[in-house]
Backbone as ProteinMPNN parsed JSONL, in Angstrom:
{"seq_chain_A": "XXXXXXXXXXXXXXXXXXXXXXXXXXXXXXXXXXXXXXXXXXXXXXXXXXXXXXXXXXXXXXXXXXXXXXXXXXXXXXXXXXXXXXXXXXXXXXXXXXXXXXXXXXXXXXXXXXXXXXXXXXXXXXXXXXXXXXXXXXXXXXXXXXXXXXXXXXXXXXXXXXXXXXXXXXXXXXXXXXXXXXXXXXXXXXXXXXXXXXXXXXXXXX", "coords_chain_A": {"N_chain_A": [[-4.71, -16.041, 17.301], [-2.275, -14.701, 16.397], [-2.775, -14.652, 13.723], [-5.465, -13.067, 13.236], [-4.081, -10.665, 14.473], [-2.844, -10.045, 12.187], [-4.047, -9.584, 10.425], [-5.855, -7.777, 11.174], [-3.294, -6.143, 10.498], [-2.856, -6.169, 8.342], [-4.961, -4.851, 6.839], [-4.582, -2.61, 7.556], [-2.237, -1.565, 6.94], [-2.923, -2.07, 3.764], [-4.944, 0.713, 3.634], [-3.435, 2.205, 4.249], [-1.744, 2.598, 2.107], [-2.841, 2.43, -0.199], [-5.125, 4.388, -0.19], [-4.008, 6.296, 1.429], [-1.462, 7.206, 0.393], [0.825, 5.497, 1.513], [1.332, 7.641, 3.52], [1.768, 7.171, 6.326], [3.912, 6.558, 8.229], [4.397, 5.181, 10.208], [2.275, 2.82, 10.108], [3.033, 1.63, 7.773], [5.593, 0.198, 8.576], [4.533, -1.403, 10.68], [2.721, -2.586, 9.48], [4.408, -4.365, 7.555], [4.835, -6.925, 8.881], [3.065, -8.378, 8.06], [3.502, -10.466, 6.56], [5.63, -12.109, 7.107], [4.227, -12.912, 9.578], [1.746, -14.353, 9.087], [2.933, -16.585, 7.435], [4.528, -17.69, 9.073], [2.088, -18.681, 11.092], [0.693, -20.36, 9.214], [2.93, -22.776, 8.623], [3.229, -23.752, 10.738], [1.097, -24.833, 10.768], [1.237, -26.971, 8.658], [3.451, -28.017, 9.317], [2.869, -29.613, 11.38], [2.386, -33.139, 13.0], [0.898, -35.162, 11.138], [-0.092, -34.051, 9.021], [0.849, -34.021, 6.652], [-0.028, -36.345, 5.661], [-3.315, -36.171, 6.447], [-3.973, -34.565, 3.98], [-3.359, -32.172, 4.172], [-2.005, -29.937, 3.159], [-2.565, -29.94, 0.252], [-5.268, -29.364, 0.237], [-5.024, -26.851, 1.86], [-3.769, -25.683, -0.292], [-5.556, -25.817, -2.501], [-7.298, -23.763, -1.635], [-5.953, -20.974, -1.47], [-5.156, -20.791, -4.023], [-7.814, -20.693, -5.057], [-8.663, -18.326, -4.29], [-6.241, -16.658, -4.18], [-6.537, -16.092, -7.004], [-9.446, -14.916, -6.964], [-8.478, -12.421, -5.78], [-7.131, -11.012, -7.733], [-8.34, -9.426, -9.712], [-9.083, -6.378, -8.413], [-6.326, -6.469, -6.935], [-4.706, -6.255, -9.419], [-6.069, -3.514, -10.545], [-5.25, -1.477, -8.628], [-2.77, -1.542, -7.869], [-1.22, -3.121, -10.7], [-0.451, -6.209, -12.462], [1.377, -7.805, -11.943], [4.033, -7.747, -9.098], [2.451, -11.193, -8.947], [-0.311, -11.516, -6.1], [0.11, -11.78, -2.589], [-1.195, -14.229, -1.647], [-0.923, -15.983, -3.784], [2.327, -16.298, -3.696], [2.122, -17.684, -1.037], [0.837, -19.908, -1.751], [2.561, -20.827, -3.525], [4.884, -21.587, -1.366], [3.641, -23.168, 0.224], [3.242, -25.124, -1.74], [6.027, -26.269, -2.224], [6.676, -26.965, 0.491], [5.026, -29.116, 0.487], [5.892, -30.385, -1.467], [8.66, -31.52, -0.73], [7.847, -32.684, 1.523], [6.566, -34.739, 0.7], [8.986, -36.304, -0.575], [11.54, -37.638, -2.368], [14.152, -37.525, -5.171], [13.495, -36.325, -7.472], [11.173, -34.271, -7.046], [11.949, -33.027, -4.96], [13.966, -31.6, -6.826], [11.804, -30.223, -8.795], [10.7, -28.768, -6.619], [13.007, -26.803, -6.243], [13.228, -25.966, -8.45], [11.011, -24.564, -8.734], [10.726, -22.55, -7.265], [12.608, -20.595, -7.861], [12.562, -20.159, -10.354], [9.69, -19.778, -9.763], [9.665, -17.971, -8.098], [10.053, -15.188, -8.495], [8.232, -14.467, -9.543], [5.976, -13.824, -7.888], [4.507, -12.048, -5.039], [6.558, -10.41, -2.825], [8.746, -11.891, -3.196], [11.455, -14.109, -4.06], [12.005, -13.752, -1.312], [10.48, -13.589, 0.473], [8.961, -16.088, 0.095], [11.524, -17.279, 1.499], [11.145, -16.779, 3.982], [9.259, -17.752, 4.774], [9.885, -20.56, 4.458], [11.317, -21.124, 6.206], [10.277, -20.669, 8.719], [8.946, -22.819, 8.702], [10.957, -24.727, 8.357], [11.613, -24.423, 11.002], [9.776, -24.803, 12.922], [9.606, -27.818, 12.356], [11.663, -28.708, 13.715], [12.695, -27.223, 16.474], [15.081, -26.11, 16.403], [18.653, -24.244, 17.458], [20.067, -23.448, 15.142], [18.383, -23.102, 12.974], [16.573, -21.818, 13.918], [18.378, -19.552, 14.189], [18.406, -19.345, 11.072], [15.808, -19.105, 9.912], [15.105, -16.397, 11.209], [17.579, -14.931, 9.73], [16.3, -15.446, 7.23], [13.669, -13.835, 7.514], [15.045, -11.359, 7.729], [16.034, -10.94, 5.368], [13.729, -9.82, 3.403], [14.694, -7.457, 3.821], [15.083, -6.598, 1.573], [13.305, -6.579, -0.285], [11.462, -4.605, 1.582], [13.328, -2.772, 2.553], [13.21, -1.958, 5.148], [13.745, -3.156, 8.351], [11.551, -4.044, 9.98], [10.006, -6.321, 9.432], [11.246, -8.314, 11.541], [10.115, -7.691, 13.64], [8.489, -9.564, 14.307], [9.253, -11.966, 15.487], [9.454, -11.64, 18.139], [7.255, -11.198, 18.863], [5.376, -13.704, 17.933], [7.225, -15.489, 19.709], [5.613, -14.844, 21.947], [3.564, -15.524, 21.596], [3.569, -17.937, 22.5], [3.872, -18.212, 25.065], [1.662, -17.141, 25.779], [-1.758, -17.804, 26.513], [-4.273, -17.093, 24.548], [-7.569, -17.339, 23.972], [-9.329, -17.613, 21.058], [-11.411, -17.02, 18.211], [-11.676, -19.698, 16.087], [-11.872, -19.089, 12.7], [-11.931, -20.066, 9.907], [-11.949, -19.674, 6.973], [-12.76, -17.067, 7.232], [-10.29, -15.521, 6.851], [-9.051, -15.937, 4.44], [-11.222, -15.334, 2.807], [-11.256, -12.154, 3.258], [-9.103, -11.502, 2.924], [-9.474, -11.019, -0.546], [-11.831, -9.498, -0.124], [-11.514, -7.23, 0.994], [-9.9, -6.188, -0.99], [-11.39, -5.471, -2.726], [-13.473, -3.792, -1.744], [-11.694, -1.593, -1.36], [-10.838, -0.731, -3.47], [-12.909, 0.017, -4.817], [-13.493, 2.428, -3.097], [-11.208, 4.034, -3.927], [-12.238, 4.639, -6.682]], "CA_chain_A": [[-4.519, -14.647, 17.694], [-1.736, -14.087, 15.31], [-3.279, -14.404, 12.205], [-6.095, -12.282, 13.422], [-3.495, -9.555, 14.57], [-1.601, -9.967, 10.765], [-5.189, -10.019, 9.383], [-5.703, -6.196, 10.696], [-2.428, -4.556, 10.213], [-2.567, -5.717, 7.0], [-6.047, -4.014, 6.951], [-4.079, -0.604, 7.974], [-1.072, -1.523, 5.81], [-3.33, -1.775, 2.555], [-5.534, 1.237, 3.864], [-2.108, 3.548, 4.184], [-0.565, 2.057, 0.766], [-4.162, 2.496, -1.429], [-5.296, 5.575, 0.152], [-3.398, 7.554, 1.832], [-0.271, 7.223, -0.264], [2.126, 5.832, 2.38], [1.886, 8.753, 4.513], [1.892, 7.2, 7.412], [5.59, 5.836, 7.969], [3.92, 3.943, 11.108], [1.05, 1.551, 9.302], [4.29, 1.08, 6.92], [6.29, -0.521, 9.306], [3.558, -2.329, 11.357], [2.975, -3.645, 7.757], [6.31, -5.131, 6.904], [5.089, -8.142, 10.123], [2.198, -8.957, 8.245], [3.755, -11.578, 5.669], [5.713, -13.181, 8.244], [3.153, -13.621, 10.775], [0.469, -15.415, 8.15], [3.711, -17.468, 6.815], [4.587, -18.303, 10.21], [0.611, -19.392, 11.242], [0.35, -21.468, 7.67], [4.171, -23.328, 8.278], [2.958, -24.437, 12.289], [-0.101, -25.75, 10.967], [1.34, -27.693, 7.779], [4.473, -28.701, 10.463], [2.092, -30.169, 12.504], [2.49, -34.387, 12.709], [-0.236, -36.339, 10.537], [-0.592, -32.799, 8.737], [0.666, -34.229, 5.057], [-1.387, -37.768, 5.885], [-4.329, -35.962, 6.334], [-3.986, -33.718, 2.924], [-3.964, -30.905, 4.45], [-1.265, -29.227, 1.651], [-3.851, -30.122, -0.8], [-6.405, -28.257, 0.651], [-4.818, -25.435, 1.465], [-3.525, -25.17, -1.837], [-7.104, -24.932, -3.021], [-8.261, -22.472, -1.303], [-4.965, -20.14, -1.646], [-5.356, -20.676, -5.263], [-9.141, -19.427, -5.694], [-8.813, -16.976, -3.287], [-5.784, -15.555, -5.052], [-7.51, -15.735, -8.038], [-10.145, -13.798, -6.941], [-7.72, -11.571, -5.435], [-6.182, -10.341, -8.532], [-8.568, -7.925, -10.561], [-8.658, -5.919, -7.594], [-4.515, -6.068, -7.321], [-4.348, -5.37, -10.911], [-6.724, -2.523, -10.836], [-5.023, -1.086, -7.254], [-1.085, -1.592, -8.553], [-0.408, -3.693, -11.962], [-1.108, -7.511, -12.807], [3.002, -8.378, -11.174], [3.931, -9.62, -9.087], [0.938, -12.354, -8.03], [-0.567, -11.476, -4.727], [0.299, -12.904, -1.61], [-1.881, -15.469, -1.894], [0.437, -17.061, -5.068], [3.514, -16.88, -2.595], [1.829, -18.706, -0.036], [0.635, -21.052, -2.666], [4.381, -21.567, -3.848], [5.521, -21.871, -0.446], [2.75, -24.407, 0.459], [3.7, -26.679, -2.705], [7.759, -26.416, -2.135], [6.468, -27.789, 1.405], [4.187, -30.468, 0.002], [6.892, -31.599, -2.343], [9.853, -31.251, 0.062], [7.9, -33.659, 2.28], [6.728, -36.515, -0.325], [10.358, -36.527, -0.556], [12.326, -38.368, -3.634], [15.224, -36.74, -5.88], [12.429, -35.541, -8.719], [9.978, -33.709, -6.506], [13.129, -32.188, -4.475], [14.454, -30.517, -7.667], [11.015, -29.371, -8.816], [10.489, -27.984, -5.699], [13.761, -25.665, -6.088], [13.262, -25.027, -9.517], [9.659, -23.777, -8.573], [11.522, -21.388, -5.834], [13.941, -20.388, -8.656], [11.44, -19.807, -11.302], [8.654, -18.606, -9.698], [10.055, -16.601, -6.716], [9.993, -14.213, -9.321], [6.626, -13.845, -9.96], [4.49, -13.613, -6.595], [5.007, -10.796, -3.769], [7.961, -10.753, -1.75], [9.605, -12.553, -4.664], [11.758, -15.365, -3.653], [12.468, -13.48, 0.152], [8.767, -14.127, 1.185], [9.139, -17.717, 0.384], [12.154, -17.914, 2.102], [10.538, -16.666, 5.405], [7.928, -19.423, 4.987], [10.535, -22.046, 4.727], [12.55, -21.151, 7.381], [9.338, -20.987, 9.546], [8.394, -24.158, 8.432], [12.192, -25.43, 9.004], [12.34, -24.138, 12.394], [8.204, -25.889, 13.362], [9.901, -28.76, 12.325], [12.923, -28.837, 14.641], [13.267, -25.881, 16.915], [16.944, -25.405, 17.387], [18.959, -22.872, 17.559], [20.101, -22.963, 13.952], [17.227, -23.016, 12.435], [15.394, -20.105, 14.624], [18.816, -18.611, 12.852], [18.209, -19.722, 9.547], [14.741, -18.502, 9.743], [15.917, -14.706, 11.458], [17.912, -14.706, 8.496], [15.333, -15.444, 5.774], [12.95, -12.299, 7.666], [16.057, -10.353, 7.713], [16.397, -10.696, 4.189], [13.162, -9.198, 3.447], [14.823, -5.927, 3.876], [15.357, -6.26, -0.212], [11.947, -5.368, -0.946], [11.027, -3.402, 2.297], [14.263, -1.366, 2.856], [13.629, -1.846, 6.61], [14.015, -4.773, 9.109], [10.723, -4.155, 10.407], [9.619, -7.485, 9.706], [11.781, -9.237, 12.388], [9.102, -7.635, 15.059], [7.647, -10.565, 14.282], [9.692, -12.803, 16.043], [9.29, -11.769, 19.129], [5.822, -11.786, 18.754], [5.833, -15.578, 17.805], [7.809, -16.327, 21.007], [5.581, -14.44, 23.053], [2.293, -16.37, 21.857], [3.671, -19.511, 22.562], [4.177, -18.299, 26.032], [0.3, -16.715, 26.767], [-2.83, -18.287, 26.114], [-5.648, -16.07, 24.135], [-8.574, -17.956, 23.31], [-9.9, -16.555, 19.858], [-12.328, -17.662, 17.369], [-11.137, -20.083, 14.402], [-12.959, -18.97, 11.98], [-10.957, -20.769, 8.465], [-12.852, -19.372, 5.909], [-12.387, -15.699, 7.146], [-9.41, -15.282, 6.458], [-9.393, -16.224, 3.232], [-12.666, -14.238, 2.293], [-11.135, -11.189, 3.657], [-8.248, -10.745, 1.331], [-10.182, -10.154, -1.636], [-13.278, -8.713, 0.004], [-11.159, -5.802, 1.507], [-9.14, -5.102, -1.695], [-12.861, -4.885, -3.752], [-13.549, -2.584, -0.835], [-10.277, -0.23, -1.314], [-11.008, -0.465, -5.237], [-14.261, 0.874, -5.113], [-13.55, 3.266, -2.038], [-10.215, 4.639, -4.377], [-12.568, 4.894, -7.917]], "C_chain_A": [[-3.523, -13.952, 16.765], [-2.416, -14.013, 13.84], [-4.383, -13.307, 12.759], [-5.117, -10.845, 13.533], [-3.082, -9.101, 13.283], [-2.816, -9.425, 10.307], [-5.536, -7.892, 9.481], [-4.464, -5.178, 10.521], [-2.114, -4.846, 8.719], [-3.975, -5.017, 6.135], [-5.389, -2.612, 6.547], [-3.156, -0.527, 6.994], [-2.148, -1.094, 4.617], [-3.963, -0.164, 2.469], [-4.463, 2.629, 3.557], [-1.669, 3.46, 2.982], [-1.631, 2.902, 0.042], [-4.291, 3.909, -1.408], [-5.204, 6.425, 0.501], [-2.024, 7.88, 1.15], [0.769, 7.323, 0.275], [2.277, 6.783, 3.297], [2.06, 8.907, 6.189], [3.191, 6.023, 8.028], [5.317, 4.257, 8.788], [3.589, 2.726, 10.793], [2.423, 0.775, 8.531], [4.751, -0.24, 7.705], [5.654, -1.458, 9.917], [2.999, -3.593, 10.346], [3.617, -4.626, 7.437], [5.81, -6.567, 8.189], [3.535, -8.838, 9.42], [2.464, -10.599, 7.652], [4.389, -12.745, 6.617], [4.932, -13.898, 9.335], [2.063, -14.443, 10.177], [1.578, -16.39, 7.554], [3.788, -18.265, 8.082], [3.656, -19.688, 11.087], [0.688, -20.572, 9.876], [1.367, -22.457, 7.793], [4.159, -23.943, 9.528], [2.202, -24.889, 11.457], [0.416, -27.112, 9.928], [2.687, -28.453, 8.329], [4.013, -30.007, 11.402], [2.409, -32.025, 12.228], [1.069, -34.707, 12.387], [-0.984, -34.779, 9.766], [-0.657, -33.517, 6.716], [-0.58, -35.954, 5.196], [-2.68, -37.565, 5.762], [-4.905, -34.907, 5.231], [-4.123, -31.986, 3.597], [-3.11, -29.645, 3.345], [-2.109, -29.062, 1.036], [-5.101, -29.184, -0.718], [-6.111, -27.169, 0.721], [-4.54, -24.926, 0.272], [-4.45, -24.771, -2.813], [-7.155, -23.783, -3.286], [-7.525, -21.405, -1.53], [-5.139, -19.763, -3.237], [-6.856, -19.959, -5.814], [-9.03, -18.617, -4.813], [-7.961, -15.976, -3.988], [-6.214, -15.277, -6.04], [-8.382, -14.583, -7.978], [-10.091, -12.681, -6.154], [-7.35, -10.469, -6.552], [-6.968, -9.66, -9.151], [-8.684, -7.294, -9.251], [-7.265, -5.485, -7.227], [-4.423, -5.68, -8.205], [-4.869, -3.724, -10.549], [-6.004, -1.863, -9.734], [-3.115, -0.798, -7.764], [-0.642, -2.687, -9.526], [-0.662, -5.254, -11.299], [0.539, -7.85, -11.84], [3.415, -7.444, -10.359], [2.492, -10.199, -8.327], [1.303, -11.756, -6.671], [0.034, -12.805, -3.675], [-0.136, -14.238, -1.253], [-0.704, -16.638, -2.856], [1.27, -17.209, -4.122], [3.151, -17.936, -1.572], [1.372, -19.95, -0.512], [1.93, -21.42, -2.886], [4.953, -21.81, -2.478], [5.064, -23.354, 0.191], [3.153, -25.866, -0.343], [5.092, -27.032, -2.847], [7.445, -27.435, -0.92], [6.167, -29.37, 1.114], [5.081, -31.406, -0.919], [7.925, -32.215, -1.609], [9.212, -32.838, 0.886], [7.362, -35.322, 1.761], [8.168, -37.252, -0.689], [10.744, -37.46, -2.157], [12.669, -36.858, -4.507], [14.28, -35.967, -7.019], [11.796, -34.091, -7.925], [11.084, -32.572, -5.881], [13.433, -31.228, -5.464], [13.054, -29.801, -8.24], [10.459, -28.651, -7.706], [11.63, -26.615, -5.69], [13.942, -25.565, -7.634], [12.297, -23.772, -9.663], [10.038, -22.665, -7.983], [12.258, -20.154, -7.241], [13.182, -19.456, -9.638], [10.212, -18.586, -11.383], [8.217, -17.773, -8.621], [9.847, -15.559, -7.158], [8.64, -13.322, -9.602], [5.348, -13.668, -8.794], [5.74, -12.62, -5.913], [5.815, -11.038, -3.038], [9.024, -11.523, -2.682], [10.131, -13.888, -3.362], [12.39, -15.043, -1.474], [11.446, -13.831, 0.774], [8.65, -15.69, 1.099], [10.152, -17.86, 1.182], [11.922, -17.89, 3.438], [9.915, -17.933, 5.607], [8.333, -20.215, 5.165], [11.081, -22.035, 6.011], [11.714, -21.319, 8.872], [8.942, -22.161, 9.811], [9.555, -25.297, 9.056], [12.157, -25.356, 10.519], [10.81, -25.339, 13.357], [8.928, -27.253, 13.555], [10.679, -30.106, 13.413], [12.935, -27.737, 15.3], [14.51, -25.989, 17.676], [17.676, -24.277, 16.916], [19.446, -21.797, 16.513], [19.308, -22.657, 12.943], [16.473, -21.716, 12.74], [16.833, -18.869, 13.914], [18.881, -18.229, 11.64], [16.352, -18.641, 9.292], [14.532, -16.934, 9.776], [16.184, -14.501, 10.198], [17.042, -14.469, 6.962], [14.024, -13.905, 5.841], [13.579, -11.546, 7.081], [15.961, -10.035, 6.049], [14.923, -9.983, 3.024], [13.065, -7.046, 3.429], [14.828, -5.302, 2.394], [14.317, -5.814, -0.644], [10.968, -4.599, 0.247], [11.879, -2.085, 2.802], [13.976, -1.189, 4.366], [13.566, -3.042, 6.963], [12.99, -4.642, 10.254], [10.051, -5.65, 10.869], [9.724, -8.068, 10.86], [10.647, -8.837, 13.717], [8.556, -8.645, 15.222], [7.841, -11.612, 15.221], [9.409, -12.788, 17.546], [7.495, -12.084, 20.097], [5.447, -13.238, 18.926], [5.953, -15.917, 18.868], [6.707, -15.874, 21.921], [4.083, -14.929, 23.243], [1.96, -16.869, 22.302], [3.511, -19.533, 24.086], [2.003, -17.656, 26.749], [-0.666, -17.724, 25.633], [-4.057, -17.292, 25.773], [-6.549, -17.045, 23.273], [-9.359, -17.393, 22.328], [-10.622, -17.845, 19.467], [-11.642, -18.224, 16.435], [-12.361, -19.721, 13.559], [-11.87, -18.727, 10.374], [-11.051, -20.094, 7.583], [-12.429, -18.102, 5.67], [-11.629, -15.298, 6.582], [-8.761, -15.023, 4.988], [-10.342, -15.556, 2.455], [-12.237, -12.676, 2.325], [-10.057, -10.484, 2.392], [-9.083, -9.674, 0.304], [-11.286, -8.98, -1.362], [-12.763, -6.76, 0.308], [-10.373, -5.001, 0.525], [-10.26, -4.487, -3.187], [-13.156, -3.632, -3.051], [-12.824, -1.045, -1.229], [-10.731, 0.102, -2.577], [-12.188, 0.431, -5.311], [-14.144, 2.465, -4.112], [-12.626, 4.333, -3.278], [-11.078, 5.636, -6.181], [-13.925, 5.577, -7.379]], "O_chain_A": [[-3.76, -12.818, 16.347], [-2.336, -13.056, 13.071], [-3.797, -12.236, 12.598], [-5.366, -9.946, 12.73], [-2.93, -7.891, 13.115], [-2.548, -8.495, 9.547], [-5.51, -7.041, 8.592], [-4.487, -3.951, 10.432], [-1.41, -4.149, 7.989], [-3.928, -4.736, 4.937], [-5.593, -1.836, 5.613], [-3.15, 0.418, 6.206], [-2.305, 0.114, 4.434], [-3.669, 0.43, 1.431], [-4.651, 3.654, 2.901], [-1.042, 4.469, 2.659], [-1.322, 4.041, -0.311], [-3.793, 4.643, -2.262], [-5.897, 7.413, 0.257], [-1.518, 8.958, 1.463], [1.599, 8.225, 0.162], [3.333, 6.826, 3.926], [2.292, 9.838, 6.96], [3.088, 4.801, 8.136], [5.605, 3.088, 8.532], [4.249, 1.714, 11.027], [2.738, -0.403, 8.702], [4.374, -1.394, 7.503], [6.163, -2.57, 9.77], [2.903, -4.819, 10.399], [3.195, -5.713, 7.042], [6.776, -7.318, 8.323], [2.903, -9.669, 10.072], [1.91, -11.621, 8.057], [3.931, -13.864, 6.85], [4.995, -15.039, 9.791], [1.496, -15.248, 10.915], [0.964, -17.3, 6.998], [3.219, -19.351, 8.195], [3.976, -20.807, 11.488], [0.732, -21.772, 10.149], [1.039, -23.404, 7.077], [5.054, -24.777, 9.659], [2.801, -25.905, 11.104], [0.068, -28.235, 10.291], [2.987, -29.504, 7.764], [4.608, -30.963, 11.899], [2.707, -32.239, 11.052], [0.161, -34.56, 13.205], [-2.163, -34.468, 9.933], [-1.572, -33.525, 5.893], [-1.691, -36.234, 4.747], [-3.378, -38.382, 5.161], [-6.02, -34.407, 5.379], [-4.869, -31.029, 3.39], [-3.672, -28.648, 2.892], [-2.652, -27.959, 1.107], [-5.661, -28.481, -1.56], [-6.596, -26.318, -0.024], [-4.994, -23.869, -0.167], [-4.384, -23.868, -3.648], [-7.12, -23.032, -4.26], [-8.257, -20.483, -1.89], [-5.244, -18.599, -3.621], [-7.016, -19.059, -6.639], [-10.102, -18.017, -4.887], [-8.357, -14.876, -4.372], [-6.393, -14.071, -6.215], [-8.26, -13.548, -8.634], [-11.059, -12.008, -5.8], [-7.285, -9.265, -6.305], [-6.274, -8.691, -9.458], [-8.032, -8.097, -8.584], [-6.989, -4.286, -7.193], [-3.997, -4.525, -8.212], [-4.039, -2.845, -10.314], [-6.437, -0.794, -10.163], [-2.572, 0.3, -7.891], [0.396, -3.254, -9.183], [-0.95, -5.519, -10.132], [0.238, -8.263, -10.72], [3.257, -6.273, -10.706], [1.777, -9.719, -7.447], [2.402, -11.528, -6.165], [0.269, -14.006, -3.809], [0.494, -15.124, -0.677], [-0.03, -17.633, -2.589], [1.148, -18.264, -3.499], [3.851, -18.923, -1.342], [1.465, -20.976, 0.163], [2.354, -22.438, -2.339], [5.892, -22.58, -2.675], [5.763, -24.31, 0.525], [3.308, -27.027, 0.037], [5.4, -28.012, -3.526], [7.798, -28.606, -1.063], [6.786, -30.4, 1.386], [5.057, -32.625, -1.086], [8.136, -33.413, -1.796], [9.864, -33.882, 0.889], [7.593, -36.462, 2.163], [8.363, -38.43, -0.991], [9.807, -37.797, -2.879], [12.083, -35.779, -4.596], [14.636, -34.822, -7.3], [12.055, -32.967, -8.354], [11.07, -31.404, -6.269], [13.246, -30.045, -5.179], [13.153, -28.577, -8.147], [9.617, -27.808, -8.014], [11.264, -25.535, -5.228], [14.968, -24.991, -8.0], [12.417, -22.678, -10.214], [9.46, -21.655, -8.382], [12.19, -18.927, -7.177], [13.232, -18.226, -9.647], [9.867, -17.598, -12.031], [7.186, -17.189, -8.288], [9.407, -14.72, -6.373], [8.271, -12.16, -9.772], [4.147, -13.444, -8.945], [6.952, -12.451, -6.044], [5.762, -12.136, -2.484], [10.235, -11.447, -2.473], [9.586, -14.358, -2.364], [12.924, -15.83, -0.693], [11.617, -14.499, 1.793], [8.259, -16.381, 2.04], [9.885, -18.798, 1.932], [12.364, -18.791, 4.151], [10.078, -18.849, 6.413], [7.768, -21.022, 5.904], [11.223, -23.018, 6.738], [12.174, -21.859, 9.878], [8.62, -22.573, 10.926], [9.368, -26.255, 9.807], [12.68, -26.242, 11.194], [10.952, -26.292, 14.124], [8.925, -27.816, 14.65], [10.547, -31.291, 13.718], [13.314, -26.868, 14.515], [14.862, -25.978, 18.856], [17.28, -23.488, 16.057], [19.466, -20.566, 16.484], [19.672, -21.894, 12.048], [15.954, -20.876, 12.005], [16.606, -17.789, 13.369], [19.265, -17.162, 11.162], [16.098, -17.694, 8.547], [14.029, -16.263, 8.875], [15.35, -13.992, 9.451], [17.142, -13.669, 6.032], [13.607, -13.215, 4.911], [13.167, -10.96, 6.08], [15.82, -8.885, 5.631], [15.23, -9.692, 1.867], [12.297, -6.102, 3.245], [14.672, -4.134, 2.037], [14.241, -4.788, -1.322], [9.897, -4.078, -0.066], [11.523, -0.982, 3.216], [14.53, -0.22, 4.885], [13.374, -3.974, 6.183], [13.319, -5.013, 11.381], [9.713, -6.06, 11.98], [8.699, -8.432, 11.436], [10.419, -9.635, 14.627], [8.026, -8.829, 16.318], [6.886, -12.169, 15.763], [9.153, -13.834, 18.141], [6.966, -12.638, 21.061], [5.257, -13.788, 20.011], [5.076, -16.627, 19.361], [6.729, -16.566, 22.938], [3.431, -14.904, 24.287], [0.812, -16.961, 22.737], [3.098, -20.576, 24.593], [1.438, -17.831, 27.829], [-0.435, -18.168, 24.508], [-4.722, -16.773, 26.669], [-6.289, -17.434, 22.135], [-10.186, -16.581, 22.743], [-10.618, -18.998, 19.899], [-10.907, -17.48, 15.787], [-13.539, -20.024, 13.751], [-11.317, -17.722, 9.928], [-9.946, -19.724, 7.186], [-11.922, -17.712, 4.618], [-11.952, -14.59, 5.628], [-8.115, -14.047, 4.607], [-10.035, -15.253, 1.302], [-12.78, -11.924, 1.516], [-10.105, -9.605, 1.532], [-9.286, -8.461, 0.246], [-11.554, -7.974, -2.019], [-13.275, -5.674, 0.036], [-10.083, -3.812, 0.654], [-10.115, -3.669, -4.095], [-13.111, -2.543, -3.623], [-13.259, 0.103, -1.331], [-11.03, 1.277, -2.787], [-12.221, 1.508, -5.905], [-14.717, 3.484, -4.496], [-13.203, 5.37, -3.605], [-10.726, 6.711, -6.667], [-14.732, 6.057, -8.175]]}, "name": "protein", "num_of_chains": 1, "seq": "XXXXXXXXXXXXXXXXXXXXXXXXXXXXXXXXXXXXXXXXXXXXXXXXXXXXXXXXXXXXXXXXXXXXXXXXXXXXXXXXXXXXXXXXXXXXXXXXXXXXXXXXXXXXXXXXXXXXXXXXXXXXXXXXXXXXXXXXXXXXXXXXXXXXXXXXXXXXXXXXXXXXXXXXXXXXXXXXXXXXXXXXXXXXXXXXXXXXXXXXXXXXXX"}
């Protein structure tokens, strides 16, 4: 249900950004919850026990990877080749994970050089990864420092949105966990949608 919810306000987000030029302060803001709430969904599932055993890093990393791929003429053509789509971040966040949990002193430091490096170069820069981790930290363990550590890493998000919109997110999150909405998985979608909707905007805008 969350990813579905993230899936259309970042529908409305792109829709207000592309085509209407921001003018709707609202979509903006409703916006700013989409990165967290698809970091959030992606950092439960790869949290999950018998999650690295069963490759599931690996896989996602795939599909994040051709998907952003065939994300990016579309981004280019819409606002400039940098930084890599969301997709790349969630790819770098995914393989900091995947290293973080093979564990040994090598993999550890290429995991925070990767952060270091190439926070730089995907969306949200290195504040969008840090959401992801902190999501991922908190899945892991939920205590009380952690659900602060994580706050914190939204919070800090304000650097490239200039509001603290994001954090709506949180309460969201908590308030999933607490109802039951039976939705459709449907894996694939998600993934398909990205690109399909920013070919959409491209052609709608030219």
């Amino acid at each position: 249900a969350l990813k579905w919810l993230a899936l259309g306000l970042m529908a409305l987000d792109h829709a207000n950004k592309y085509l209407l030029n921001e003018a709707s302060a609202v979509l903006f803001d409703l916006g700013r919850m989409v990165l967290p709430l698809f970091g959030f969904v992606l950092m439960y599932n790869l949290a999950r026990p018998g999650a690295l055993e069963a490759g599931m890093h690996l896989k996602v990393m795939r599909r994040l990877l051709v998907f952003g791929a065939l994300a990016t003429p579309p981004v280019a053509a819409l606002g400039g080749w940098w930084p890599l789509n969301i997709l790349f971040m969630l790819l770098l966040a995914t393989g900091m994970v995947w290293m973080v949990e093979l564990g040994g002193a090598a993999r550890i430091t290429l995991a925070v050089l990767a952060f270091v490096v190439a926070g730089g170069l995907v969306e949200f820069w290195w504040f969008g990864v840090l959401s992801c981790l902190g999501a991922w930290a908190f899945c892991r363990r939920s205590t009380a420092t952690r659900l602060a550590l994580w706050a914190t890493a939204v919070a800090s998000l304000w650097i490239v949105n200039r509001n603290f919109a994001a954090l709506a997110c949180l309460p969201l999150v908590w308030g999933a966990s607490h109802v039951g909405i039976p939705m459709p998985r449907r894996r694939w979608a998600f993934y398909a949608f990205y690109p399909a909707h920013l070919f959409i905007i491209w052609l709608v805008r030219s």
